[in-house]
Structure formats: structure tokens, C-alpha cells
KOLDREN-804811 format. One record per residue (C-alpha): x, y, z; residue number from 0. Coordinates in nm, 3 decimals. Last residue first. Example, Ala and Ser with C-alpha at 12.3 -4.5 7.8 and 13.67 -1.06 7.14 Angstrom:
((1.367 -0.106 0.714) 1);
((1.230 -0.450 0.780) 0);
***
This chain:
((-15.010 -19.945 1.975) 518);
((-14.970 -20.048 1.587) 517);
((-14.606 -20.068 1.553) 516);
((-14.432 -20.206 1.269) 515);
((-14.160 -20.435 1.352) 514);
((-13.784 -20.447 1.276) 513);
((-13.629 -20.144 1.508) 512);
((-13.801 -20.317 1.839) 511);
((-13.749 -20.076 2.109) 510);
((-13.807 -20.267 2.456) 509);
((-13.631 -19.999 2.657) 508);
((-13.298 -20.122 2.616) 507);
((-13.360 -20.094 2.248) 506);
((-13.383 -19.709 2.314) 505);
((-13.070 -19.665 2.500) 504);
((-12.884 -19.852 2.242) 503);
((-13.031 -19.649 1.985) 502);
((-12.913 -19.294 2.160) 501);
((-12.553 -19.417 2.189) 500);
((-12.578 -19.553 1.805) 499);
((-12.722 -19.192 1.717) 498);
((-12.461 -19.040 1.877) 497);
((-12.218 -19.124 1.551) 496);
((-12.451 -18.978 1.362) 495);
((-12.400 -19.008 0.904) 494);
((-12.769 -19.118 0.859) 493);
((-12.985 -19.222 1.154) 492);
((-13.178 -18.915 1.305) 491);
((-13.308 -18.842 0.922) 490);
((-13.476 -19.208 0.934) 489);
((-13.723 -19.133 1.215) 488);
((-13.838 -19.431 1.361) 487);
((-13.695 -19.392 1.692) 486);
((-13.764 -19.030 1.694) 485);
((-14.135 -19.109 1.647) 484);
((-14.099 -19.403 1.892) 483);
((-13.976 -19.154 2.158) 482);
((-14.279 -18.889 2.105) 481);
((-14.505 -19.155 2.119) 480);
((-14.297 -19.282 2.432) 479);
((-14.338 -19.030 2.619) 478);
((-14.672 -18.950 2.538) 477);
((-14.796 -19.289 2.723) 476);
((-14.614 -19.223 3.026) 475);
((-14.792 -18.909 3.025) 474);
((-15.142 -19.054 2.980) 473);
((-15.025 -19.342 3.262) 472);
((-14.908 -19.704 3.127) 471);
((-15.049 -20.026 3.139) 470);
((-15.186 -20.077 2.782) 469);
((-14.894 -19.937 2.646) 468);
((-14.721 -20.288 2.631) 467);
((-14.792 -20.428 2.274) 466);
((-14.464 -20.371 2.105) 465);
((-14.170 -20.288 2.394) 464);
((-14.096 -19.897 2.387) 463);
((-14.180 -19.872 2.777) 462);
((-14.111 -20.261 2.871) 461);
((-13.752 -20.341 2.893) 460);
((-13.777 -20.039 3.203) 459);
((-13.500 -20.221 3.411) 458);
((-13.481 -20.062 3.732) 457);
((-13.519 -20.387 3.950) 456);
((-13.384 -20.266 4.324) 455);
((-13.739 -20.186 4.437) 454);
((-13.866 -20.520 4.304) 453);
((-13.581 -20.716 4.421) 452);
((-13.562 -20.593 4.724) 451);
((-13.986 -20.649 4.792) 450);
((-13.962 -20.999 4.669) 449);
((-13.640 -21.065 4.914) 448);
((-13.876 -20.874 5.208) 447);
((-14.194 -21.101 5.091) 446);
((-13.921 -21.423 5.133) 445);
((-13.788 -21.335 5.458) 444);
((-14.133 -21.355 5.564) 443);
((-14.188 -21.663 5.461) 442);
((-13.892 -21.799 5.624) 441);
((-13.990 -21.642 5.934) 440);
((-14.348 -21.793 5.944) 439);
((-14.220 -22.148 5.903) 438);
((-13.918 -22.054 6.215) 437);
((-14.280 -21.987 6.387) 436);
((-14.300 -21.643 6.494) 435);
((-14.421 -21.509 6.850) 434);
((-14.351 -21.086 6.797) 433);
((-14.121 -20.985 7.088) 432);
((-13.942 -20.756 6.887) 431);
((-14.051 -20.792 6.551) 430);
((-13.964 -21.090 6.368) 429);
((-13.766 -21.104 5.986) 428);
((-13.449 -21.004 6.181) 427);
((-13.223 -20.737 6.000) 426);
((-12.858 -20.729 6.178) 425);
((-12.595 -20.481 6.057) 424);
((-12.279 -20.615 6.094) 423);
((-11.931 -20.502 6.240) 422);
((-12.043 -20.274 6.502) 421);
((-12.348 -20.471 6.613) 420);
((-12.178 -20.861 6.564) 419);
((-12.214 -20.975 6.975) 418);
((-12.469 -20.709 7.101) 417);
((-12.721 -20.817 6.798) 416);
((-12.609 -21.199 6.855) 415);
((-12.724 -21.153 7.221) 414);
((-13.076 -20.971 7.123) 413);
((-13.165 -21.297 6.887) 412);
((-13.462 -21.174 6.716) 411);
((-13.578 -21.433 6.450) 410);
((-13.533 -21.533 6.086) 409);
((-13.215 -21.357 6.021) 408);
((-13.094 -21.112 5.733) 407);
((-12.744 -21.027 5.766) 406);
((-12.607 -20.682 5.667) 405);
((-12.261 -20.679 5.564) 404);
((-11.933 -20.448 5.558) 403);
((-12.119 -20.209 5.818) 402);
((-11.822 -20.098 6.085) 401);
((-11.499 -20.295 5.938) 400);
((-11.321 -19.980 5.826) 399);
((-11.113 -19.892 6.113) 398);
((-10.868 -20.154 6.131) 397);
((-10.839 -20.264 5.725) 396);
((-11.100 -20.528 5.592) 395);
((-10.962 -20.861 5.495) 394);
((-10.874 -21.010 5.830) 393);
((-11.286 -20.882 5.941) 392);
((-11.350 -21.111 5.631) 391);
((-11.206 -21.426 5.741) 390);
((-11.357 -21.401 6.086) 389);
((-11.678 -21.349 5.936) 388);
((-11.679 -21.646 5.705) 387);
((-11.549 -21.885 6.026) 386);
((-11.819 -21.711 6.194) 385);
((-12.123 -21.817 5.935) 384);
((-11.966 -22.159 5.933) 383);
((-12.014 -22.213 6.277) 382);
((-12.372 -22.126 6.265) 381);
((-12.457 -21.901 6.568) 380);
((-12.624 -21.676 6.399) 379);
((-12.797 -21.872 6.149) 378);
((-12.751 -21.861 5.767) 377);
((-12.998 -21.860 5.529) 376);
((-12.892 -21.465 5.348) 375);
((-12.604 -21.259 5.423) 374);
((-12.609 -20.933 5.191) 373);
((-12.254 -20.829 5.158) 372);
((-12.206 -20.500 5.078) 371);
((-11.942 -20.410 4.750) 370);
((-11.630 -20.198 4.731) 369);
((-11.351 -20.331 5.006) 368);
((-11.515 -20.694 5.056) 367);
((-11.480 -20.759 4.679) 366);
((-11.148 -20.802 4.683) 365);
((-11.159 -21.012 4.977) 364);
((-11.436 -21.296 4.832) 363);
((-11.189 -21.342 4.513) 362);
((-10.908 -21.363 4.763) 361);
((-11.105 -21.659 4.934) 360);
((-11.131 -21.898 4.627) 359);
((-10.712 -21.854 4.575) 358);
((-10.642 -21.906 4.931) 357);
((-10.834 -22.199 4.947) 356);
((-10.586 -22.464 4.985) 355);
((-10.469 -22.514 5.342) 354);
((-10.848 -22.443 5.454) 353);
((-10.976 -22.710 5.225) 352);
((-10.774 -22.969 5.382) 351);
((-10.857 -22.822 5.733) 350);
((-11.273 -22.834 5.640) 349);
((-11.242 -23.151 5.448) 348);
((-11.067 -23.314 5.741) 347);
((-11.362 -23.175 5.974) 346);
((-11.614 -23.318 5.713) 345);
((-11.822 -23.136 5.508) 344);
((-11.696 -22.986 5.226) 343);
((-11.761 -23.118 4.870) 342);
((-11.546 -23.091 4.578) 341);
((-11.563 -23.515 4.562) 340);
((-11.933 -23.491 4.472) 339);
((-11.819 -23.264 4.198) 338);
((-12.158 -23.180 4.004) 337);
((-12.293 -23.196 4.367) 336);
((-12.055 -22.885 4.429) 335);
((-11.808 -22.791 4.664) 334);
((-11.781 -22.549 4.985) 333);
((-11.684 -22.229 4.838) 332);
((-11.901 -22.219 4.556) 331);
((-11.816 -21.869 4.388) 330);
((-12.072 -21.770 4.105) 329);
((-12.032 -21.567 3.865) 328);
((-12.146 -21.288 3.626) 327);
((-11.995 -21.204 3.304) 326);
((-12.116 -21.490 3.130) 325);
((-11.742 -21.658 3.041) 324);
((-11.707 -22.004 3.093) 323);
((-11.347 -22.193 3.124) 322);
((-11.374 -22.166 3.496) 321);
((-11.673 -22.421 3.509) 320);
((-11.631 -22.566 3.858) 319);
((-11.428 -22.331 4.036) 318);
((-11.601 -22.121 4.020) 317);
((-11.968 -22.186 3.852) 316);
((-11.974 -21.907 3.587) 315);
((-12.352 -21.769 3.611) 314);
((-12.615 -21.737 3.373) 313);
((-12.855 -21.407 3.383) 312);
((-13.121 -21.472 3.169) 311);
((-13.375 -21.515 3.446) 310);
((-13.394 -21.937 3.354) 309);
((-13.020 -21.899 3.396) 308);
((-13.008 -21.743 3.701) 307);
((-13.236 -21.972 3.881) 306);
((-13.046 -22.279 3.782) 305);
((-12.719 -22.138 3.881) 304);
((-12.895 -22.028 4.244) 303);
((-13.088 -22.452 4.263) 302);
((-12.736 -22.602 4.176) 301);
((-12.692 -22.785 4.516) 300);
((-12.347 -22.759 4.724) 299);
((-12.430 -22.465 4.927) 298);
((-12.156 -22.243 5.114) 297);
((-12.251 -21.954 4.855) 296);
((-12.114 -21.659 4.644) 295);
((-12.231 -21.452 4.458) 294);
((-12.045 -21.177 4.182) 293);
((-12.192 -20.950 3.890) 292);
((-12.471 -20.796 4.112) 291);
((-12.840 -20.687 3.919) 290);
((-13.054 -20.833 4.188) 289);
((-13.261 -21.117 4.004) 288);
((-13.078 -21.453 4.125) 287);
((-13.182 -21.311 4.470) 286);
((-13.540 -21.350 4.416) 285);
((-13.561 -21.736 4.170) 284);
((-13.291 -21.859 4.490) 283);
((-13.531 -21.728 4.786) 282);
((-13.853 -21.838 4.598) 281);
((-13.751 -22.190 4.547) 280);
((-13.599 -22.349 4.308) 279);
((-13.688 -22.736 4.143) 278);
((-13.427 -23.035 4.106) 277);
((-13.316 -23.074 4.432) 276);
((-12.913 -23.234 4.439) 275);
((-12.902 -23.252 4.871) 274);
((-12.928 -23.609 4.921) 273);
((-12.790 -23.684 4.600) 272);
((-12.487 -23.482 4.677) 271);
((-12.434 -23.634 5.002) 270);
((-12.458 -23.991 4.883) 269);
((-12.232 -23.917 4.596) 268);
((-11.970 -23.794 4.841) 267);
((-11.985 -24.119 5.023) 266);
((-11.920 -24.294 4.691) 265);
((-12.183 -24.522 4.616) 264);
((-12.329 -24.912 4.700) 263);
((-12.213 -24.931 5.093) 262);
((-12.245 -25.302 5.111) 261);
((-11.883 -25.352 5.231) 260);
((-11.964 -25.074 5.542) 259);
((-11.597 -24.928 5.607) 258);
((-11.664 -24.620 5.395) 257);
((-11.991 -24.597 5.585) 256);
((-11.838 -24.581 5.944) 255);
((-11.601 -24.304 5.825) 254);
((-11.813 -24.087 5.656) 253);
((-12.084 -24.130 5.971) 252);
((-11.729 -24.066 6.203) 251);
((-11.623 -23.737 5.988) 250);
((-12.018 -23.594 5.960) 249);
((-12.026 -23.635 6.298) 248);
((-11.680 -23.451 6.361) 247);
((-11.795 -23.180 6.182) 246);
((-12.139 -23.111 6.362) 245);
((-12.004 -23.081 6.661) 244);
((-12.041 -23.394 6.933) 243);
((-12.379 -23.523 7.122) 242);
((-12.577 -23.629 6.833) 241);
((-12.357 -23.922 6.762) 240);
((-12.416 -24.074 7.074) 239);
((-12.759 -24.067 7.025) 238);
((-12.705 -24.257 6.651) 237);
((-12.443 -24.466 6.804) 236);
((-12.744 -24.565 7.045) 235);
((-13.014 -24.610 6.741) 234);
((-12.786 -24.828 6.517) 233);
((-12.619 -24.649 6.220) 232);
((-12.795 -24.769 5.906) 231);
((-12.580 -24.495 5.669) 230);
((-12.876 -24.420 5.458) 229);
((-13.015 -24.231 5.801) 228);
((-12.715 -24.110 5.928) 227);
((-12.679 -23.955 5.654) 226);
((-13.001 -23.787 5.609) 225);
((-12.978 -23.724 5.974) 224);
((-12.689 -23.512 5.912) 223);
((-12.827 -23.304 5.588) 222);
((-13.107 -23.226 5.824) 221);
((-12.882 -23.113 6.058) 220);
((-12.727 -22.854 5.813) 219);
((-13.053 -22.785 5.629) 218);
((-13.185 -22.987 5.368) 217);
((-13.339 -22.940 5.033) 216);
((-13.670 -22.915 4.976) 215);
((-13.747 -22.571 4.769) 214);
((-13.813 -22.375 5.074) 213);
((-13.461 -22.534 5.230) 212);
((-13.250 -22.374 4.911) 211);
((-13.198 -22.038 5.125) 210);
((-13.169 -22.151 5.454) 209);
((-12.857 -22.380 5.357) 208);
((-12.637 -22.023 5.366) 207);
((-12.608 -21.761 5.070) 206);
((-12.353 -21.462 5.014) 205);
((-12.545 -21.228 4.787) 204);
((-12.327 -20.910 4.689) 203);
((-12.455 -20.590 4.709) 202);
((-12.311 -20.342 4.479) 201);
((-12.455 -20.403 4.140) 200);
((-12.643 -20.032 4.166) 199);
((-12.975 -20.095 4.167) 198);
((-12.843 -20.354 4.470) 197);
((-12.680 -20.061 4.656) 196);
((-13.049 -19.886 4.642) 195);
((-13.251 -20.150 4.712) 194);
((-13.035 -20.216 5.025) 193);
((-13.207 -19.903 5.161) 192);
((-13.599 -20.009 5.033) 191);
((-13.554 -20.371 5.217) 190);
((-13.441 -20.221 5.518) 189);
((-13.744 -19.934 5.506) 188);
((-13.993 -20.193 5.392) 187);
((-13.850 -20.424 5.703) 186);
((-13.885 -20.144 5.994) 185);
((-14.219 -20.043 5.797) 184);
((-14.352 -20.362 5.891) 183);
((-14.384 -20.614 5.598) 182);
((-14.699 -20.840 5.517) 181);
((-14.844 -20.478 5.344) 180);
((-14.558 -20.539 5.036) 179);
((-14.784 -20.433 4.748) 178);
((-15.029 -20.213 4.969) 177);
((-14.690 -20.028 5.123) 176);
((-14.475 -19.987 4.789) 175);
((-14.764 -19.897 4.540) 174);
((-14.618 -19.728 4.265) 173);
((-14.336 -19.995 4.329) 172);
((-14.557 -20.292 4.234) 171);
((-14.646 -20.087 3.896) 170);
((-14.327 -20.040 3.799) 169);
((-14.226 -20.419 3.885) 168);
((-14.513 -20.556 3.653) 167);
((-14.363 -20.311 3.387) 166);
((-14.029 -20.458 3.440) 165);
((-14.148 -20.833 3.428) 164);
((-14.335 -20.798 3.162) 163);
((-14.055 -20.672 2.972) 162);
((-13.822 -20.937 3.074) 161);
((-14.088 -21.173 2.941) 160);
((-13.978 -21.508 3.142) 159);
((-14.192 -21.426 3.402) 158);
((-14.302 -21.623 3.708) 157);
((-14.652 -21.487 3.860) 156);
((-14.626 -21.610 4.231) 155);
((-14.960 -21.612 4.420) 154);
((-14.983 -21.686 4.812) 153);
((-15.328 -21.869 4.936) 152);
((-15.586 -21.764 5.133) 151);
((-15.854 -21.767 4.921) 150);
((-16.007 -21.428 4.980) 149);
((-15.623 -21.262 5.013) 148);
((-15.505 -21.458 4.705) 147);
((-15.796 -21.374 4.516) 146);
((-15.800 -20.968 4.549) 145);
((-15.444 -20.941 4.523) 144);
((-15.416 -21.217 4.189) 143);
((-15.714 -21.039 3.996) 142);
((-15.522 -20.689 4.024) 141);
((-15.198 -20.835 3.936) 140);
((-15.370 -20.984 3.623) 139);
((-15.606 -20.701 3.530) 138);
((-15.269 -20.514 3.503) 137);
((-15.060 -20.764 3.279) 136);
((-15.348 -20.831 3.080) 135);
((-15.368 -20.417 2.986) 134);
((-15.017 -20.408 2.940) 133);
((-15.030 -20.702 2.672) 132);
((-15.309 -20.646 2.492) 131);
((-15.169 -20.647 2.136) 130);
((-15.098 -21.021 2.205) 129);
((-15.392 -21.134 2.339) 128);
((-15.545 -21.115 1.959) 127);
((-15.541 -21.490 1.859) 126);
((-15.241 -21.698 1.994) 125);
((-15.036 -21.600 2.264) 124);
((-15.069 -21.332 2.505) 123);
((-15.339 -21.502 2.712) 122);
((-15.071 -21.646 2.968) 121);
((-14.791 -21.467 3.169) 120);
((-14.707 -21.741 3.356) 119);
((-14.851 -21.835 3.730) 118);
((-14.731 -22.031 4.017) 117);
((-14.965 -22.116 4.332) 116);
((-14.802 -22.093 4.655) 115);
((-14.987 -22.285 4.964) 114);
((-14.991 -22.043 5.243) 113);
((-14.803 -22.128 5.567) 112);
((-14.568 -22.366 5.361) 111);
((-14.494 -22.722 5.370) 110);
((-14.803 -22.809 5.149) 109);
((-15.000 -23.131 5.111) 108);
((-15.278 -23.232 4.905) 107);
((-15.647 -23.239 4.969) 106);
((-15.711 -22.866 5.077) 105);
((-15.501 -22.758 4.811) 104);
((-15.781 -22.842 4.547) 103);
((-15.966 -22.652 4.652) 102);
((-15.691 -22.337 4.604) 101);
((-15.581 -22.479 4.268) 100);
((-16.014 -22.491 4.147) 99);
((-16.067 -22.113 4.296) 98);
((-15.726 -21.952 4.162) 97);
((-15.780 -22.154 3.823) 96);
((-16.130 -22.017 3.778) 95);
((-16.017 -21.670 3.919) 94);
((-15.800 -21.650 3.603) 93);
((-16.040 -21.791 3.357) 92);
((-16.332 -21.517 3.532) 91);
((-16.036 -21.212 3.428) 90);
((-15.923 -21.324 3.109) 89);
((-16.171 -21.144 2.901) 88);
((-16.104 -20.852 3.076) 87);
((-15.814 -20.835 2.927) 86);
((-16.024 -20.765 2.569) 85);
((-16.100 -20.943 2.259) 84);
((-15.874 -21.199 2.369) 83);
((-15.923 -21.538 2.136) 82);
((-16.176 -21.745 1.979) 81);
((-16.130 -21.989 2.223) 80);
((-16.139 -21.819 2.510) 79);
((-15.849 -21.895 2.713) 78);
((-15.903 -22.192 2.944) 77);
((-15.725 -22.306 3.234) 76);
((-15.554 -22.641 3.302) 75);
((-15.415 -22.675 3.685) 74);
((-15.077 -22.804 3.698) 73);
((-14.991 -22.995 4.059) 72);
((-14.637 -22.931 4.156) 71);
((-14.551 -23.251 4.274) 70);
((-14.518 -23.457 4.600) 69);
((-14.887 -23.568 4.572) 68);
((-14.797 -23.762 4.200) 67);
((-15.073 -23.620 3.945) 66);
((-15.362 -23.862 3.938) 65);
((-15.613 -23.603 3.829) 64);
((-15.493 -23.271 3.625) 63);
((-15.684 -22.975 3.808) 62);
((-15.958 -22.817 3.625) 61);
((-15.983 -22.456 3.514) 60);
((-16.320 -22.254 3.313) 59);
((-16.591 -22.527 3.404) 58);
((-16.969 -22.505 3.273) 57);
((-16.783 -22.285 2.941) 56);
((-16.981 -22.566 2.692) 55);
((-16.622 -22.623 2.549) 54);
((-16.488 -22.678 2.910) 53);
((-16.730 -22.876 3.043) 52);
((-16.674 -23.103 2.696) 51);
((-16.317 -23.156 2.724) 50);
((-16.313 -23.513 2.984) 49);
((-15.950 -23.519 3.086) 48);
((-15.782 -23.821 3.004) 47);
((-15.591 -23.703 2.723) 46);
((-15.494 -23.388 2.939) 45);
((-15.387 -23.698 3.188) 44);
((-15.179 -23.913 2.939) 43);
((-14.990 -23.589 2.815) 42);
((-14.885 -23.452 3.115) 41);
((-14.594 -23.655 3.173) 40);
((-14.405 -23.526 2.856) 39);
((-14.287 -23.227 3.077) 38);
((-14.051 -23.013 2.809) 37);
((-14.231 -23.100 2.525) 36);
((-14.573 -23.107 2.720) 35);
((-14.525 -22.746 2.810) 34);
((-14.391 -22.600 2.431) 33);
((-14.661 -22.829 2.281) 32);
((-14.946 -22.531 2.349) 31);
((-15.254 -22.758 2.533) 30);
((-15.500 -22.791 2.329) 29);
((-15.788 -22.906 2.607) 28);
((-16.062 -22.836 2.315) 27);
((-16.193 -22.561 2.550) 26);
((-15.861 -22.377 2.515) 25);
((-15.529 -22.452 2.732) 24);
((-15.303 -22.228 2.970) 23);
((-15.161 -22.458 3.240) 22);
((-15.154 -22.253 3.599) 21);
((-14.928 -22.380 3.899) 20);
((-14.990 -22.570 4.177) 19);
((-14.731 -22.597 4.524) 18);
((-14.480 -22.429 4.430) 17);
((-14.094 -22.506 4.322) 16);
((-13.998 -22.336 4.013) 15);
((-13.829 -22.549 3.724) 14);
((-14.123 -22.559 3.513) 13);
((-14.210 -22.213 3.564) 12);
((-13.920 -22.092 3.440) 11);
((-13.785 -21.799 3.585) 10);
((-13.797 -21.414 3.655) 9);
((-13.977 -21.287 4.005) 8);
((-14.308 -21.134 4.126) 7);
((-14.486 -21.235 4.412) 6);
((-14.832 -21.167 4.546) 5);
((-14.889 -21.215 4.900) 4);
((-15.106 -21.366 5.138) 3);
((-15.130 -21.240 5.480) 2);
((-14.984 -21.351 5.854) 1);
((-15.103 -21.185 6.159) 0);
***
């Protein structure tokens, strides 16, 4: 049986896909201008929004009313108004906005088994939340497992703190099994193994349609019906239609529309629009995290470069923005909706773009002989998915291709296992014989993506970080007195070359050389 879950993940909450999402305010319905700047919208209903149950403390959270259904519905919750004495202080606000975002989930729709609620690291602002910051951090987490689970809904706290983030992390991974309990010990084990290539920048994502569907944007055949759709193709050609591959519908529903006078764009415009979402899901905000230099995808949306660079961690588009330089990229192998004419879909795209890829796919090959691919939305018996497979079997010498990728799939498929076991390894979300809805699956997929990243994350931005000692153990807590004392000490500085080694291990743990430190 299905459970809630708590995620964790890097981004900008703005940009994230969930259902409602947490709006810090204080009982005069202040609102910091950092949220309306970037979503003017919300301005007419905060003005609208009657202040006084908040200043007499009768309500602690209140949904914004008249927000569009199809939108991420921002719940206003109160800080106290004269600011954190302690994080306790933050614990009734923070079941105020679970309690008001999960009634008011019962009026709007979701598409997922558990409505997701988004939360940022709030209360660390203004008055004295800062200097709390590990102990919010904890009563947080703790608050969001014990709602979520009474409530029924799933929580995701998205970070743009890189030291939050770590320390949240840490204290997932203290507990591994209560933290990721909606995963078998099959899946924790699985998740825990590629962990440890990821930690290490060696597994390379390689994402399919399944991974931008959460957020709204089509799969394969819902691309297709999309198109046939806009196109206006009568009902029988439509039936017709349905009966040949997948390529050579897309080439005859091209075809027809190009010929259609009152077709108003491009037909490569239409696809792009139909698949251009503007808000990420879990999957892309989860795999953007792992610590790997390359990705690639067949996808033509943006929703993995947007993901990245709200986690710090841009991404060179190839071959779209070849002139950047991050030090991670991106390969899109299949076009780009910033290139509507890039994009692949078509059976003469397909053997136009097979005569001229050589130059995308060698990028893919040299990679194939040091990294693991980690597969990720595609299904089984997707075309594309053995057109990939069959290119990289060429690239792998006789001998070696045992265990070059491990593909995560939503259900069991015994066939496919006997069909790719000694060339991939196969991780279905379902247990064997377990009834899953493809719904179910995805979710799934989703806790064991929030569970690799987690175990794979081991950044510790947080130990010397100002204001984060709150959350740590007695021991945890001497190492890094005894760290910030050699830190500050001036005598370690003057005329040592290793000092500069030693200091840029110490600001990689959060050590801030121009502050005083009070915790």
C-alpha cells in the first residue's frame, strides 16, 4: 500500500511543478517582494485577503482565493511577527499550511496519487530565524513526516540553500529505511548501489518522455494525439492513423498539415509548443542533482536545463548552445523546442538525422567505456530505447557489454528481463506480481530518484556554514569548534602554501572567512 513521502531536492520553487506550495508572510499579509517580483499575479489576491485573522493568530495559513485550478495554488503562512525566538515557534505555522493546502486539495484537482505540496526553507529571514537555522531545518522534516502521513498528502521541501540542503540530506541518510519506508529493500538496496557510482560522477542520466510527463508534458502517443488533434484530421483517418508505427504517423499528420492553407505555424512550432512546459517535475529537479558532468536525453522540452540551473548546476545545451562553458552538459539528441526545426520525429527526420549524427553519438560512446548509464522514462519496448541500445552495444568491445546500464522501469515485464539480462540490468518500480497502476509506478520511481540522490549527495556545505549547528550531534558539534578555531587562526595563514589546500576544504564546508561567528 501506497504512503506519503517527504522529498528533498534543489530548485526554485517557482518553477517546480506541485500541486500547492507554502508563501511565508506575517500577520500584516507582508509578503517578502522577492515572490511577487518574480510572480506579479499574486498581488491582487494578498490585497484581497482579509489580514485581521491573521493578526489576532484565529488563522495561521490561508489559501489565495480565485487562483486559476490548473496552477500551483500558494498558501500564505505566517511567521510570528515579532520574529523566531525558537524553531519551535514555527512548528503550529507549519501544520497550519499543511492542514489549510491539504483541504483545500479536496476541491481542486491533482494528477497524482498524493497531492504534492512544495515547501522553502522559510523562518530564516527577518528577525532572529536566522541563527536558528539547524534547529528549523530539523523541526521542519520532523513536522512534514508526521503531517504528510496524517493528511495524506506528499511534501517536497525545495532548497535553494545548498547548505540546507546537505544537512537535510545527512539527516535523511541517518535514517535510510524510515526516510524512504515506500521502498522495498530490493529498491533501497538498487537505489543505495548506484548511489555510490553517482557520489562519484560516474552515472550518467540518459532520459526518455517518462521523465517530464509528471510535470505535464506528453508522452510519445500523447504527443501524437496532440497532433492529430490541432491537425483536424477527420475521425476515420484518425483510426486509420492509429494502425501504423509511430514514425510514419507523425510523417503523414506532418504531411497533411503542411498541405492545410489555414495551418497558422510551422509544423515544428506546433510540436514544440505542445511539448514546451514551463514548470519541472520531481524526476527532472532529482536527477539534475546527481553530481555527473554529462546527460543526455531524447526530449525536446527544457524542463532538465531548467532544473539544473535553479540547483546551481547549469548545463551546456549541445548542440544548441556550444559556445557556453559550465562544465557540465547536456546532449539533446533529438532537437530542441528552442530549435523547433532541430526536432526529431518523423521517419525522414529519423534517417536524415541518422546520416548526420555521428558527431552527437561519439560524445555518447566515449562515455560508454568509463561511466553507467542510468536509463530513466523510457519503456521497454520503445523503439527509440533499442535504436539507443543497439548503438551502444557497437560502441562497447565483445566481451565488455555485460552491465553498461541499468534501466529503471515502471512495471515487471519478465520477457524484457530475459531479452536485455546480460547487457542491462533491469530495476522495475513493482514487485513481482504486485498490482500497480502506471500512476503508482511513476511515483514510485520518484521516492527511489529522491532516495539516489540523497544517498549519492555528499556535499557537507553545511558543517562550518553560520547558523547551522543547531542540527548537529555533540561530536559533530566539537568538530567543527575545533575546525573554526583553526579556521580563524591567523598563525595557520602567513607564509603556507598548504594552507590554501586546507582553506578550500574548509569553505567547501560552509566556512565563511568574512563573518563573525556567534554559534
Amino acid at each position: 500500500m501506497a504512503t506519503p513521502h517527504v522529498f528533498v531536492t534543489m530548485g526554485n520553487l517557482l518553477n517546480f511543478k506541485c500541486d500547492a506550495w507554502l508563501l511565508p508572510t506575517d500577520a500584516q499579509l507582508n509578503v517578502n517582494t522577492n515572490w511577487t517580483e518574480a510572480l506579479p499575479e499574486l498581488k491582487s489576491p494578498i490585497a484581497a485577503t482579509d489580514p485581521a485573522p491573521f493578526a489576532r493568530e484565529d488563522e495561521l495559513a490561508v489559501p489565495l482565493s480565485k487562483w486559476p485550478r490548473r496552477e500551483p495554488l500558494p498558501v500564505l503562512t505566517a511567521v510570528p511577527l515579532k520574529g523566531v525566538k525558537s524553531a519551535e515557534d514555527l512548528r503550529p505555522r507549519f501544520r497550519g499550511f499543511l492542514n489549510a493546502a491539504a483541504a483545500a486539495m479536496q476541491h481542486r484537482p491533482s494528477s497524482r496519487p498524493f497531492p504534492l505540496l512544495g515547501v522553502p526553507f522559510f523562518g530564516t529571514g527577518h528577525g532572529a530565524g536566522g541563527i536558528y537555522r539547524g534547529d528549523i531545518l530539523r523541526v521542519l522534516l520532523d513536522e512534514a513526516e508526521v503531517g504528510s502521513t496524517e493528511l495524506g498528502v506528499d511534501i517536497a521541501f525545495v532548497f535553494q540553500d545548498p547548505a540546507a540542503y546537505s544537512l537535510a540530506q545527512q539527516q535523511r541518510r541517518g535514517n535510510a529505511a524510515g526516510s524512504w519506508s515506500g521502498l522495498s529493500d530490493r529498491l533501497r538496496d538498487h537505489a543505495a548501489q548506484l548511489a555510490k557510482g553517482a557520489s562519484r560522477g560516474r552515472i550518467v542520466p540518459f532520459m526518455g518522455s517518462g521523465v517530464s510527463v509528471s510535470a505535464g508534458a506528453p508522452d510519445w502517443k500523447g504527443l501524437l494525439e496532440i497532433i492529430r488533434d490541432t491537425a483536424n484530421l477527420s475521425a476515420d483517418l484518425g483510426t486509420s492513423l492509429k494502425n501504423l508505427p509511430e514514425l510514419d504517423q507523425a510523417g503523414i499528420m506532418k504531411s497533411l498539415y503542411e498541405s492545410d492553407p489555414g495551418a497558422k505555424v510551422p509544423f515544428g512550432k506546433l510540436v514544440a509548443d505542445a511539448v514546451d512546459v514551463k514548470r519541472y517535475g520531481l524526476a527532472p529537479a532529482l536527477l539534475s542533482g546527481l553530481a555527473s558532468d554529462a546527460a543526455i536525453t531524447l526530449n525536446y522540452d527544457r524542463l532538465f536545463e531548467m532544473a539544473s540551473e535553479d540547483a546551481g548546476t547549469p548545463r551546456t545545451v549541445i548542440p544548441d548552445d556550444i559556445s557556453a562553458n559550465s562544465g557540465r552538459w547536456l546532449l539533446k539528441l533529438h532537437g530542441s523546442v528552442v530549435n523547433p526545426e532541430s526536432i526529431v520525429l518523423t521517419r525522414d527526420d529519423y534517417l536524415g538525422y541518422n546520416t548526420n549524427r555521428e558527431a552527437l553519438s561519439s560524445l555518447v560512446k566515449a562515455h560508454l567505456l568509463t561511466h553507467h548509464l542510468l536509463f530513466v522514462g523510457f519503456g521497454l519496448t520503445d523503439p527509440h530505447f533499442h535504436e539507443i541500445i543497439f548503438d551502444v552495444r557497437r560502441a562497447i568491445p565483445a566481451g565488455q557489454q555485460a552491465g553498461f546500464g541499468t534501466v529503471l522501469t515502471l512495471l515487471e515485464d519478465e520477457l524484457q528481463n530475459k531479452i536485455w539480462k546480460d547487457q542491462l540490468d533491469i530495476v522495475p518500480m513493482a514487485e513481482p506480481n504486485e498490482k500497480m497502476t502506471i500512476a503508482d509506478a511513476g511515483r514510485r520511481l520518484e521516492i527511489f530518484l529522491d532516495m539516489l540522490s540523497a544517498l549519492a549527495s555528499d556535499s557537507h556545505s553545511f558543517f562550518l556554514a553560520p547558523h547551522y549547528s543547531g542540527g548537529m550531534t555533540d561530536d559533530e558539534l566539537e568538530l567543527r569548534r575545533q575546525l573554526l578555531e583553526l579556521a580563524n587562526s591567523q598563525q595557520a595563514k602567513v607564509g603556507s602554501s598548504a594552507w590554501r589546500v586546507l582553506e578550500k576544504s574548509l569553505v567547501s564546508m560552509g566556512w565563511n572567512p568574512g563573518i563573525q561567528y556567534s554559534d
